[in-house]
N, C-alpha and C positions, 0 to 999 in steps of 0.2 A: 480357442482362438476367437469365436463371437464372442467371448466373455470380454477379451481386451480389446474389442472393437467397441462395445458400449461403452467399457469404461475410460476410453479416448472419449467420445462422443461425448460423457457425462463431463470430464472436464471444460473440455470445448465452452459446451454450454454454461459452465458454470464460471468460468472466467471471462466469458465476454457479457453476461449478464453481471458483473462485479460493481457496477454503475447503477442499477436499475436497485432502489433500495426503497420500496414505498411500504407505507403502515399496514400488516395486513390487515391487522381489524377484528379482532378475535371474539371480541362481545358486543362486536355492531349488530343490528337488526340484520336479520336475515343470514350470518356467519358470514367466515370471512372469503372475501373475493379469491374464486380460484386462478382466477387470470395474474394477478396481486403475487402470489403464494408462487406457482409454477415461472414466475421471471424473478423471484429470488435464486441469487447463488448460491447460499447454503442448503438448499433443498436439493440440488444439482451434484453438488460437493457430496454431501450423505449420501446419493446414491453410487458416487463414483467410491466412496470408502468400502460401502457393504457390498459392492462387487469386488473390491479390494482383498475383504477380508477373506474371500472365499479361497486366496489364493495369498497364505501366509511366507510362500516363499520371494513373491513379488517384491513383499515390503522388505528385504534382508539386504542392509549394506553394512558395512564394516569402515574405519580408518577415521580419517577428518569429517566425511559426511558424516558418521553415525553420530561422533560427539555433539553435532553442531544440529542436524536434523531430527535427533532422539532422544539421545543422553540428554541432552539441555530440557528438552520439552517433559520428559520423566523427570526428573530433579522437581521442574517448577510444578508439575502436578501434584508430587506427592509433598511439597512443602506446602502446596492451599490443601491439601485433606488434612492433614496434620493441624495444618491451621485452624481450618475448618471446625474439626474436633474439639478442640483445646477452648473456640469461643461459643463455642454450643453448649459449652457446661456453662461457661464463663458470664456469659452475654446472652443466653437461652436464644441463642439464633444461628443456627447449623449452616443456615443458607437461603436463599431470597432469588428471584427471577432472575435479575442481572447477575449472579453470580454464576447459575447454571446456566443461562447463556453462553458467558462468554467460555464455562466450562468445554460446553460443547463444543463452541468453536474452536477453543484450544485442542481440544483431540481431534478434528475433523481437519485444521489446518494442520496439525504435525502429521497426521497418516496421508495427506493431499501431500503433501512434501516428500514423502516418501516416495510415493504412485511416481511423481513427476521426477524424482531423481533416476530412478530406476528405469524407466522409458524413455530419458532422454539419453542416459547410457547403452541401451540397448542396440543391437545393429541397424533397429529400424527406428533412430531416437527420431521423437516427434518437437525435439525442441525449437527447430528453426517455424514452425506450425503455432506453436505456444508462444514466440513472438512476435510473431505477426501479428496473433491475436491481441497481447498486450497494445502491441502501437495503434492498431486499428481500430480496437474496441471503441475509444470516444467519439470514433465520425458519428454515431448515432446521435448526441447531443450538437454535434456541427448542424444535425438535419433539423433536432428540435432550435436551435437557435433560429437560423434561416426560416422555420416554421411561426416564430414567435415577432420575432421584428418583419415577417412580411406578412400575418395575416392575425397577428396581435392572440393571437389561441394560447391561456395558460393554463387553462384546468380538461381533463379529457374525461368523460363521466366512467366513472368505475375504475378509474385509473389512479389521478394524482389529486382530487378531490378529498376534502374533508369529510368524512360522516354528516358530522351534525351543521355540517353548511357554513362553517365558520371561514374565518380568514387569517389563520394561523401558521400562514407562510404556508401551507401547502400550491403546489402549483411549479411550470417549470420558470417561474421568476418566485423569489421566495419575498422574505419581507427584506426592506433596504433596497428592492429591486437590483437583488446578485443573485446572478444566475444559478441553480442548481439541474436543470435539465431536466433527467428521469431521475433522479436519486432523490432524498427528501432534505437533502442539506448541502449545500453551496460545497463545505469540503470533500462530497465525494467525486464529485466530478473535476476538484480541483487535484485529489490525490491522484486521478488515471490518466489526465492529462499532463499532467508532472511526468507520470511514469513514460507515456508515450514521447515524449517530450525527449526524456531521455536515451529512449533506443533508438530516436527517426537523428539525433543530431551525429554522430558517428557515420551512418549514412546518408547525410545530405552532404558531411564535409568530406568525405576519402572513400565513399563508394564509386566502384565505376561504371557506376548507371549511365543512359545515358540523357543528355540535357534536360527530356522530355519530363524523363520521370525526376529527375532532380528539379525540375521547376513545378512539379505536381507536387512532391514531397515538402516544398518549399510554402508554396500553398497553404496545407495542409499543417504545415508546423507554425504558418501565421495565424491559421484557424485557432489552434491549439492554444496559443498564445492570447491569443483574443479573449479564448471564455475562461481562461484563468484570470486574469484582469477582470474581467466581469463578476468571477464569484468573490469578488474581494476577499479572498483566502490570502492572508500576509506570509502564512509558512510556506505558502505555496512560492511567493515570488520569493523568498527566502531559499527555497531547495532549488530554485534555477538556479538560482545566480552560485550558488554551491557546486551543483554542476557543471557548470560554464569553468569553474575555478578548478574544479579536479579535470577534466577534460583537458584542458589548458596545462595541465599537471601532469598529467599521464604523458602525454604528447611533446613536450619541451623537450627538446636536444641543446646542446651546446653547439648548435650549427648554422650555416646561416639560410639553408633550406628549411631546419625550424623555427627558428625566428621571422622568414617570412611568412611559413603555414602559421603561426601565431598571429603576428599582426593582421592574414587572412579572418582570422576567425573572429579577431576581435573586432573588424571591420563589420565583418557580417553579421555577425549580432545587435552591433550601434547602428545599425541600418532596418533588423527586423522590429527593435524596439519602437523607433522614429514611425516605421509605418504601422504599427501598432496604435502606440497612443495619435497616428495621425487622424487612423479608420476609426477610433472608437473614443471621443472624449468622453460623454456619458461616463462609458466603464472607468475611466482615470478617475473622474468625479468618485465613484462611486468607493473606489479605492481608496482616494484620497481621503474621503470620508472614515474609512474603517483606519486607515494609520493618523488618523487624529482623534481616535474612540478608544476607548480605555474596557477592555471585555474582563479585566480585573483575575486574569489567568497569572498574574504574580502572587494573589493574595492568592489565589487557589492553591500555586503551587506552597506558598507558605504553609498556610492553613495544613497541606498533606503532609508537607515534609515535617512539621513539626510533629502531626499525630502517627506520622512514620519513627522519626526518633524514640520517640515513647513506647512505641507496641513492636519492637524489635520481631514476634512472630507475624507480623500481618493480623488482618480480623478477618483468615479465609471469605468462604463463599457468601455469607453474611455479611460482605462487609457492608453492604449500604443499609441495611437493617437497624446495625450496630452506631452506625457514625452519619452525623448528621449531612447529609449530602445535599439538602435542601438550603442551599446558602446564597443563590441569588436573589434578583429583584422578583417581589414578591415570591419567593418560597418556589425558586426555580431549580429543577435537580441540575447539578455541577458535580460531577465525575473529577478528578485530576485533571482530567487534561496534560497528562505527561505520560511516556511510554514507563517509564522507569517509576515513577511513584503509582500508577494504576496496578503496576506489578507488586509492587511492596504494598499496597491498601492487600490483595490476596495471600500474599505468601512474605512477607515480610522482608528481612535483608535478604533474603534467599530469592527470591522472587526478583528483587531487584539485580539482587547480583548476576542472574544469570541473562538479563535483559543485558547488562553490560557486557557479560561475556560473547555470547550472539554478537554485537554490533563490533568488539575487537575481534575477533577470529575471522569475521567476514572483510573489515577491514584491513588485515594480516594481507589477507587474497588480495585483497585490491590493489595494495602495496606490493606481494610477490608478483603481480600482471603487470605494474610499473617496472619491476626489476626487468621481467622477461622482456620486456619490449625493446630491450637494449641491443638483443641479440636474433626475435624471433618478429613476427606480425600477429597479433592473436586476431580472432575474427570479430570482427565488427561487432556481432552480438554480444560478444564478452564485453569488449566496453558499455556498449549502450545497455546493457542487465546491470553495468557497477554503479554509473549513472543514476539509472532508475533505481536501482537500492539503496544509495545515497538518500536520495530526491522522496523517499519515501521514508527512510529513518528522523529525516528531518522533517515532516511533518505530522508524523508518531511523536515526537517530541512536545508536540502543541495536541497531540489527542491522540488517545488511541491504547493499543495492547497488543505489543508487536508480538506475544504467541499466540494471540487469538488473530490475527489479522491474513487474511489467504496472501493477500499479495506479498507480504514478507515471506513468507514461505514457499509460495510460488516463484518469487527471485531470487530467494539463498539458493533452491536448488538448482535454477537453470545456471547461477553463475556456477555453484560446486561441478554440475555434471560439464559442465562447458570447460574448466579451469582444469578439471584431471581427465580431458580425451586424452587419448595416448598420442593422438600426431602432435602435440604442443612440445611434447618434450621437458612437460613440469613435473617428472617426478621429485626431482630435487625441493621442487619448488613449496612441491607440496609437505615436503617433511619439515621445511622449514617455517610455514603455515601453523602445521601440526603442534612443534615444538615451541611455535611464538608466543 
């Protein structure tokens, strides 16, 4: 029983640290900062695995979750070894940092998927706990904001500073002056704000809080709104406005109580926007700026998809070894930048395929919880988890590795274990999921 009380704690802690992502520093003078190391989430995550493991029956599910939270993630594993092997004779390079990276992440994020399926099933699920934290987790950067525009502080010594003293966008304004907070790059604070973004909007519109806290929450989702605009993340204002549109989706009746809740919402939105860019012109500028700059993520995606065509196995865990990844302004590394070709640069069509497959089976769900709304009310969570898994596939798209990524894993499972409680009355729903 103390076992699964640290290893709730180790979650805890590793999902609201998900924001906090600085350099450790591994061959700086004097090694790397422990302070640095212990506010990464993957060090959190690792420990909540290997208490995990000690208890193999924890991680045992069956049905639509196992395909979707196991089977998928085994497939794309054993297609990068395979990979891996095949360019190691081929390319004499078996594997490289970034590839055991994100290795690692990838098995840490599918057995963390596991943990959290299985506990939020359980009689004492801790999943309404697990979202809170997701919405909450950004105030920390609302403080560093409020910290920065009132007392102009961007570097904290042994914190978000450079080693060698330089000015390489470290700090919680980065270069362009958009914001990145505690994280070391404008899209991470722009992905969990997206996500919060997504669970608090369900609950500012049809909870029945009362004024107080709907005008705190409201607050609170202006804050939100504010330092996405600031990080000038473009995928970011791209997965609102996604959200806003499945939202708007989900919700639509043929009635004229929905058609007024509609034109409510859309009211209220052209109203949070207006006081948005009223409170913040800078961030508009700043914005503005990034959607008239060209970061050249087409030619990337060409550039991959072309050397994806060609190498039908991927260049496994080697692959930045193997393939010139050094392709910006002056000899800048450039990753994909796409959830789908960073999967096939590792594991090839396999790789890629099972990235697509993950994003239709979850959207399968999304679609059976539109169906069920006809007949039943699911909880608030469930939308605001669809939401924020939307809001997060879509800026996966512009960067990222949706099986290495916690938060994709962390929201497949809250929606799965959310989606098959037995008071919903989806069994049905689910076989149809299953079969989709």
């Amino acid at each position: 029983m103390w076992g699964q009380k640290w290893l709730i704690l180790f979650l805890y802690i590793g999902i609201i640290l998900q924001g906090f992502n600085q350099r450790i520093g591994w061959l700086d003078i004097g090694g790397p900062s422990l302070l640095i190391f212990f506010l990464r989430s993957e060090v959190w995550f690792a420990f909540a695995v290997i208490l995990a493991l000690f208890s193999v029956r924890q991680l045992k599910i069956v049905g639509l979750s196992k395909k979707i939270l196991f089977d998928s993630s085994l497939v794309l594993i054993g297609a990068i070894f395979i990979s891996s092997v095949i360019n190691g004779f081929l390319n004499n390079s078996f594997m490289d940092y970034f590839g055991i990276a994100d290795l690692f992440k990838c098995v840490v994020a599918t057995i963390i998927g596991l943990i959290i399926y299985r506990l939020a099933r359980s009689p004492r699920g801790i999943s309404e706990c697990l979202v809170g934290i997701l919405m909450w987790a950004p105030l920390i950067n609302c403080f560093v904001a409020i910290l920065v525009l009132a007392f102009g502080i961007n570097n904290i010594q042994g914190f978000n500073e450079l080693a060698d003293g330089g000015d390489g966008g470290a700090g919680f304004i980065g270069l362009g002056g958009r914001f990145q907070g505690v994280g070391s790059n404008a899209n991470i604070p722009a992905v969990q704000c997206c996500i919060a973004i997504g669970i608090l909007m369900p609950k500012l519109i049809y909870s029945g809080a009362s004024l107080l806290k709907k005008v705190c929450l409201a607050i609170y989702g202006l804050a939100l709104g504010i330092l996405v605009l600031w990080t000038g993340v473009r995928s970011a204002i791209l997965s609102i406005f996604i959200m806003l549109v499945l939202f708007i989706w989900l919700n639509f009746r043929l009635t004229l109580r929905s058609l007024l809740q509609m034109l409510a919402i859309m009211i209220l939105v052209v109203c949070f926007i207006e006081i948005i860019l009223a409170l913040t012109p800078t961030n508009l500028n700043i914005f503005n700026q990034r959607l008239e700059s060209e970061d050249g993520r087409l030619s990337l995606w060409s550039y991959y998809g072309s050397l994806l065509l060609r190498n039908p196995l991927g260049f496994g865990l080697g692959f930045e070894s193997i393939v010139d990844t050094n392709i910006g302004i002056q000899g800048l590394r450039l990753p994909p930048h796409n959830a789908i070709l960073q999967a096939g640069m590792y594991a090839g069509y396999i790789g890629g395929g099972v990235s697509l497959y993950l994003i239709y089976k979850v959207l399968a769900i999304i679609a059976q919880i539109k169906l069920s709304m006809q007949s039943i009310d699911p909880p608030l969570n469930l939308i605001g988890l669809a939401l924020a898994w939307c809001s997060l596939v879509t800026n996966q798209m512009f960067a990222g590795f949706l099986s290495a990524e916690f938060n994709f894993s962390i929201l497949t499972a809250l929606i799965l274990s959310d989606f098959l409680q037995p008071g919903l009355n989806l069994t049905s729903v689910e076989h149809k999921a299953t079969n989709g």
